[in-house]
NUZA-781359 format. One record per atom (N, C-alpha, C): residue number from 1; residue in one letter; x, y, z. Coordinates in steps of 0.2 Angstrom, whole numbers, plus 5000, padded with zeros to 4 digits. Each point is the difference from the previous one (the first is absolute). Example, Ala and Ser with C-alpha at 12.3 -4.5 7.8 and 13.67 -1.06 7.14 Angstrom:
<rs>
{r 1 "a" {5066 4972 5039}}
{r 1 "a" {4996 5006 5000}}
{r 1 "a" {5004 5006 5000}}
{r 2 "s" {4998 5005 4996}}
{r 2 "s" {5004 5006 5001}}
{r 2 "s" {4996 5005 5003}}
</rs>
This chain:
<rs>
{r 1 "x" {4823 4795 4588}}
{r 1 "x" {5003 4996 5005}}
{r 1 "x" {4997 5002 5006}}
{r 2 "x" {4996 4995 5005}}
{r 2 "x" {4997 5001 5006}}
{r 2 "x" {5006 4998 5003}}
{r 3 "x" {4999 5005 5007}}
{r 3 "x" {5006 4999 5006}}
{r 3 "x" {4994 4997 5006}}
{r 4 "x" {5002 4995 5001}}
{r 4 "x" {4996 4996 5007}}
{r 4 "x" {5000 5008 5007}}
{r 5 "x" {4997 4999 5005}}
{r 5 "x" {4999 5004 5004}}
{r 5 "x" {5005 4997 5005}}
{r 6 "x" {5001 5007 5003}}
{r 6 "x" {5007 4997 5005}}
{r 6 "x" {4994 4999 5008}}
{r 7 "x" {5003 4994 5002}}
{r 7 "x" {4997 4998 5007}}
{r 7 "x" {5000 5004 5005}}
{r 8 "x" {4996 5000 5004}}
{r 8 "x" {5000 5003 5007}}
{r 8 "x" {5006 4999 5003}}
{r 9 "x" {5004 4995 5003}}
{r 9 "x" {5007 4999 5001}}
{r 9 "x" {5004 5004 4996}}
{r 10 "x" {5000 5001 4995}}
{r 10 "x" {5007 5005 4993}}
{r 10 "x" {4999 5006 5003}}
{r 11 "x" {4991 5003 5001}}
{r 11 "x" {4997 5006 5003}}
{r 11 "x" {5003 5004 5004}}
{r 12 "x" {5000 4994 5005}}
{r 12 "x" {5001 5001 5007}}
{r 12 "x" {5009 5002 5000}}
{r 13 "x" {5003 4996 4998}}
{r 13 "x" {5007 5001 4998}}
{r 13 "x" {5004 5007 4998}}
{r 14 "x" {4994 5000 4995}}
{r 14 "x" {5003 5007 4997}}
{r 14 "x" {4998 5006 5003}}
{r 15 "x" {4995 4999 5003}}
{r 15 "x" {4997 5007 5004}}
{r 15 "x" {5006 5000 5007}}
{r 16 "x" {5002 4993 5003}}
{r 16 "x" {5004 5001 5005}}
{r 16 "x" {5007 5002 4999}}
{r 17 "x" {5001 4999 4993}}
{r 17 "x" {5007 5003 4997}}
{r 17 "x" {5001 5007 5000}}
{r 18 "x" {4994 5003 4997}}
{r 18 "x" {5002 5004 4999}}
{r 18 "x" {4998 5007 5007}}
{r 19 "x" {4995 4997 5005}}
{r 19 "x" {5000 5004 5007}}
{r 19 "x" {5007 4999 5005}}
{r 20 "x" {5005 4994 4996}}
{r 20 "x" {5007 5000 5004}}
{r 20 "x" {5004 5003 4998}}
{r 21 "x" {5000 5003 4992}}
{r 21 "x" {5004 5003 4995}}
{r 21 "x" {4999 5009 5003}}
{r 22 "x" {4994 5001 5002}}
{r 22 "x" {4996 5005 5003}}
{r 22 "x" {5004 5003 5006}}
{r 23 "x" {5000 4995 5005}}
{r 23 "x" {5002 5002 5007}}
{r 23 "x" {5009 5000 4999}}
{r 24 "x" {5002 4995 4995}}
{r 24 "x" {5008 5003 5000}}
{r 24 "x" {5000 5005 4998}}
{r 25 "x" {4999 5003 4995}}
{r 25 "x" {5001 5007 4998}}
{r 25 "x" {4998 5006 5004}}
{r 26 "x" {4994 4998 5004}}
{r 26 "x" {4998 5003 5005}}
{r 26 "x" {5008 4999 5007}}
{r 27 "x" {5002 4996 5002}}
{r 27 "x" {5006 4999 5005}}
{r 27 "x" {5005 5001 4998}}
{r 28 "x" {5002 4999 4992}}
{r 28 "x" {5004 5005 4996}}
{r 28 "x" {5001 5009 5000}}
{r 29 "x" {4995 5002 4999}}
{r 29 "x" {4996 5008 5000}}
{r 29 "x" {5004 5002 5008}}
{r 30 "x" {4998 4996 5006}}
{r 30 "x" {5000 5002 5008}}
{r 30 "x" {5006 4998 5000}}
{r 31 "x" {5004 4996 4997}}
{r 31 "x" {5009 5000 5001}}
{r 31 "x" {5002 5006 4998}}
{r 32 "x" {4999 5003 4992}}
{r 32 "x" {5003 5005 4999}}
{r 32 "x" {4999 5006 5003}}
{r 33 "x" {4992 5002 5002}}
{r 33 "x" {4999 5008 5004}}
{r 33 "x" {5004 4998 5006}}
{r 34 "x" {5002 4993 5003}}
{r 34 "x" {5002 5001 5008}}
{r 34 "x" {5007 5001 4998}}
{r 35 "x" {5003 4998 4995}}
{r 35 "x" {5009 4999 4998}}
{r 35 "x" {4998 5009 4998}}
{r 36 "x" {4999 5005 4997}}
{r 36 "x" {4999 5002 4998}}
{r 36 "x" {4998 5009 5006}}
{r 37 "x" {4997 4998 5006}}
{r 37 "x" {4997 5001 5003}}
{r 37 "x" {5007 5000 5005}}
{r 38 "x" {5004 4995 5000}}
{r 38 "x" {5006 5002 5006}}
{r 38 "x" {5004 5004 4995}}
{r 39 "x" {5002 4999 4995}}
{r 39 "x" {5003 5003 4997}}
{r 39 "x" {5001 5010 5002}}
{r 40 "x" {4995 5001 4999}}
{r 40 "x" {4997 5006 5000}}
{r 40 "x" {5000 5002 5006}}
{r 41 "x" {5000 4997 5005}}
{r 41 "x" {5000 5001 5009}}
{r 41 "x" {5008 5001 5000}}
{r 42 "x" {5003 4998 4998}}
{r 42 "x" {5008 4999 5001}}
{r 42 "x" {5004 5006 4998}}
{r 43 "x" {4997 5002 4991}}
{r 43 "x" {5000 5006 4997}}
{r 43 "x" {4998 5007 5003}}
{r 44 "x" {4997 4999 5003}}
{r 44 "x" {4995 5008 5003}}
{r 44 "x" {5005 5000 5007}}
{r 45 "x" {5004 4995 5004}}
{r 45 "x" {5002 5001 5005}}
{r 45 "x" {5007 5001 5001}}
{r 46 "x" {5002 4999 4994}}
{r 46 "x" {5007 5003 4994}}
{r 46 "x" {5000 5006 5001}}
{r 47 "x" {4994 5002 4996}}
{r 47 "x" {4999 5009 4998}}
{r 47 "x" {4998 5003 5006}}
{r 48 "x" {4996 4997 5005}}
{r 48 "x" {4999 5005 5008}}
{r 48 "x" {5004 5002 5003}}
{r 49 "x" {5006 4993 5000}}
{r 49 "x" {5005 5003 5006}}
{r 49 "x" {5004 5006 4996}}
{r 50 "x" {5003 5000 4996}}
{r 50 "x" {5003 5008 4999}}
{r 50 "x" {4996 5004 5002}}
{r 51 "x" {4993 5002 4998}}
{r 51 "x" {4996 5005 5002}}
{r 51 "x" {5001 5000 5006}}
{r 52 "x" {5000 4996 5005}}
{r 52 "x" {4996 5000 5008}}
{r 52 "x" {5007 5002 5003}}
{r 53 "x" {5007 4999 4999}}
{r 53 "x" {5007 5003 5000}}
{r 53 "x" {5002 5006 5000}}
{r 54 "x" {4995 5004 4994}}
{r 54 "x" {5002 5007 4997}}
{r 54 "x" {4994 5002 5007}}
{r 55 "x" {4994 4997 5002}}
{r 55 "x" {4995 5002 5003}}
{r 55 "x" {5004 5002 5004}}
{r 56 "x" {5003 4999 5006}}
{r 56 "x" {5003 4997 5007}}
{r 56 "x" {5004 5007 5002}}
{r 57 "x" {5001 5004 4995}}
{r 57 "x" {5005 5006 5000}}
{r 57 "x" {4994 5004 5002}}
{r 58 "x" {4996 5001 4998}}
{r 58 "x" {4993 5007 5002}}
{r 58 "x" {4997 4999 5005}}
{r 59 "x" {5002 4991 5002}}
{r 59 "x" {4993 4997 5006}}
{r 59 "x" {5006 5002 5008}}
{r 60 "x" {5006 5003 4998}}
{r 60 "x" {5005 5004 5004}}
{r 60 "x" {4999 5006 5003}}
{r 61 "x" {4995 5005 4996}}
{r 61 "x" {5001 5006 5003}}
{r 61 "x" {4992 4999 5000}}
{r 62 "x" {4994 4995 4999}}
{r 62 "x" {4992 5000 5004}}
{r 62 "x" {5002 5002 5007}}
{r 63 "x" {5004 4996 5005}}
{r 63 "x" {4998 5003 5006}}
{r 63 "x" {5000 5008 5001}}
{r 64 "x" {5006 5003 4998}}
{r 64 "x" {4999 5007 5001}}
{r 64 "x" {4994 5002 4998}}
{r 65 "x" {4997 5000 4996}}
{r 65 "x" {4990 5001 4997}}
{r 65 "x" {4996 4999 5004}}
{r 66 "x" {5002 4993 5004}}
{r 66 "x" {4994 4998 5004}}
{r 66 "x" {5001 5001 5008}}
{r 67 "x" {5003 5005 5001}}
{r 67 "x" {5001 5005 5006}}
{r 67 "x" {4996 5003 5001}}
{r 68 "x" {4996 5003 4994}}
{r 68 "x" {4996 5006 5000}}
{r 68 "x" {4993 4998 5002}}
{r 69 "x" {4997 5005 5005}}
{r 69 "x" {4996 4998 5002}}
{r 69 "x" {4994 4998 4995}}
{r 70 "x" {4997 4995 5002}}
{r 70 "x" {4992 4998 4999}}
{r 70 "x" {4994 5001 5002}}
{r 71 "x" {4997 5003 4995}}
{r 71 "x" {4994 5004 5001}}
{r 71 "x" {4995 4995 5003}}
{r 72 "x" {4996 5000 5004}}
{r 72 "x" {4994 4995 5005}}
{r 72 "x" {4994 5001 4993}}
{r 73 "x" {4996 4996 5000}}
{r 73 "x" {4995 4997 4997}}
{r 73 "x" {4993 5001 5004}}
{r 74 "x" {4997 5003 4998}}
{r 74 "x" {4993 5004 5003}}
{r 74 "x" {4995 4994 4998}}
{r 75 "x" {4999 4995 5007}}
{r 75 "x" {4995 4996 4998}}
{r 75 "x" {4994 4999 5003}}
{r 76 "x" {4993 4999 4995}}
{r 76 "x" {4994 5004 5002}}
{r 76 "x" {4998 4995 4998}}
{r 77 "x" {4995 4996 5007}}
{r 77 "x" {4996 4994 4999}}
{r 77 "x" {5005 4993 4999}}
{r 78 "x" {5004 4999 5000}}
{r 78 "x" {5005 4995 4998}}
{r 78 "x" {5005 4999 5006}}
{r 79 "x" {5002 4992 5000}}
{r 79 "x" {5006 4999 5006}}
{r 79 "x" {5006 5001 4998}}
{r 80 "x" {5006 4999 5003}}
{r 80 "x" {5006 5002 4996}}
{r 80 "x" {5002 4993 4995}}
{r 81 "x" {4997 4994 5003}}
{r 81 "x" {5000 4995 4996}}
{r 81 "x" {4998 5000 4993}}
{r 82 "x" {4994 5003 4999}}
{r 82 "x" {4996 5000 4994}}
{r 82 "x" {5002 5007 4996}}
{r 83 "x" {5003 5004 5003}}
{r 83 "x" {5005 5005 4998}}
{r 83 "x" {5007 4995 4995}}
{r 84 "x" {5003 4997 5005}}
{r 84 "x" {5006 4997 4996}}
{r 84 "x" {4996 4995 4996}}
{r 85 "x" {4995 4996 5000}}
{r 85 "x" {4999 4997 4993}}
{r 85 "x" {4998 5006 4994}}
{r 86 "x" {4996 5004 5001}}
{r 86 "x" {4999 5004 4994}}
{r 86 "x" {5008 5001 4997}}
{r 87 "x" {5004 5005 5004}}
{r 87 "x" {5008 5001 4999}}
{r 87 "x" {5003 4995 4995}}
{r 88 "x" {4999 4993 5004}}
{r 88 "x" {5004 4996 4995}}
{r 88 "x" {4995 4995 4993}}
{r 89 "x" {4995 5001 5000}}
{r 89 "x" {4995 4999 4993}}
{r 89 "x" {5004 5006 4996}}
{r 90 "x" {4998 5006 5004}}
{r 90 "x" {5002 5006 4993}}
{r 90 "x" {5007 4999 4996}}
{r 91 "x" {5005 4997 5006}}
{r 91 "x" {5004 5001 4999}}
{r 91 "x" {5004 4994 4994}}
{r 92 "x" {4997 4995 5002}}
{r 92 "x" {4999 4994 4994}}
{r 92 "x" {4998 5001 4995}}
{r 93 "x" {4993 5003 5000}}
{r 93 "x" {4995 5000 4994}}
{r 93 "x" {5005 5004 4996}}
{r 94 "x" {5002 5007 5001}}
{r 94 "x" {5004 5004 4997}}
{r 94 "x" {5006 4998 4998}}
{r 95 "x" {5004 4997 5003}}
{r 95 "x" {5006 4999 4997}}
{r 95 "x" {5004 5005 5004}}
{r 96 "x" {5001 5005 5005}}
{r 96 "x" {5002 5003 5003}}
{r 96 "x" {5002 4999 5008}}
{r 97 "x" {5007 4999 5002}}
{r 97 "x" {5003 4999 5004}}
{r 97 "x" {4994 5004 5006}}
{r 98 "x" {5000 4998 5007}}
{r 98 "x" {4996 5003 5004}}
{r 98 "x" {5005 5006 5004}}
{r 99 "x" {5008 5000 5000}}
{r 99 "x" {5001 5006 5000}}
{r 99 "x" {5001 5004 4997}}
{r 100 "x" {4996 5000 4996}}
{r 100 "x" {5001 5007 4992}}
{r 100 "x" {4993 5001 5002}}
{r 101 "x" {4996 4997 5003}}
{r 101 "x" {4991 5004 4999}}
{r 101 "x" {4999 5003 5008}}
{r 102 "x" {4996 5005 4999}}
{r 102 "x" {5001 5004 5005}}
{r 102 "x" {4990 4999 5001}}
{r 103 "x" {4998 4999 5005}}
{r 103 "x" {4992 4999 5003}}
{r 103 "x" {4998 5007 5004}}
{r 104 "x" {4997 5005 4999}}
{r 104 "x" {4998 5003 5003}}
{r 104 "x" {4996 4999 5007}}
{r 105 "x" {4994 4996 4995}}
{r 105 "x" {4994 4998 5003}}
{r 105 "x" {4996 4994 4998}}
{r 106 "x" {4997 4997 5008}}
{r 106 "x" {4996 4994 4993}}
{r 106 "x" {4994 4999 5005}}
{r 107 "x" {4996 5001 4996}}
{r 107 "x" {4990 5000 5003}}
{r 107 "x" {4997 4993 4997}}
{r 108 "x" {4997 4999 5006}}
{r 108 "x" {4995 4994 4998}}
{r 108 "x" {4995 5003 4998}}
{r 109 "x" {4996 4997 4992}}
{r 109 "x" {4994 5002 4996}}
{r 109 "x" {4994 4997 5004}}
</rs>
């Protein structure tokens, strides 16, 4: 049994059907990471504040620590400007609070 050939019109129909089938499931997909996505923003904000509560008791007795004197930074070829961006790259890149790192010295190469 031959089956006639479908027309450029059917073609075109079915090709346009199924590039709309395409982009719902695609707008479906970006519904659920976004529903998905707050969710997850709401839970983590849950679980920080206890943390950030119990934190608040130690960030009590930081000023007495931060009395003590702070050692000067020996800087050689550098402003104090370009001194504090290095300090605070280090201090990002690392992962390390800037007053926990202590800078002796910083030379331009």
């Amino acid at each position: 049994m031959v089956h006639d050939p479908i027309s450029v019109l059917d073609a075109l129909m079915i090709a346009l059907s199924g590039i709309v089938i395409v982009f719902l499931m695609l707008a479906l997909l970006w519904g659920v990471i976004a529903v998905i996505s707050r969710v997850m923003g709401v839970l983590e904000k849950h679980t920080a504040h206890p943390a950030s509560v119990s934190a608040a008791a130690p960030a009590a007795a930081a000023p007495a620590a931060a009395l003590a004197p702070v050692p000067q930074v020996k800087l050689e070829g550098v402003s104090e400007v370009e001194a504090a961006c290095v300090m605070a790259i280090v201090s990002h890149e690392t992962g390390i609070p800037l007053d926990q790192l202590v800078f002796k010295s910083i030379k331009a190469v």
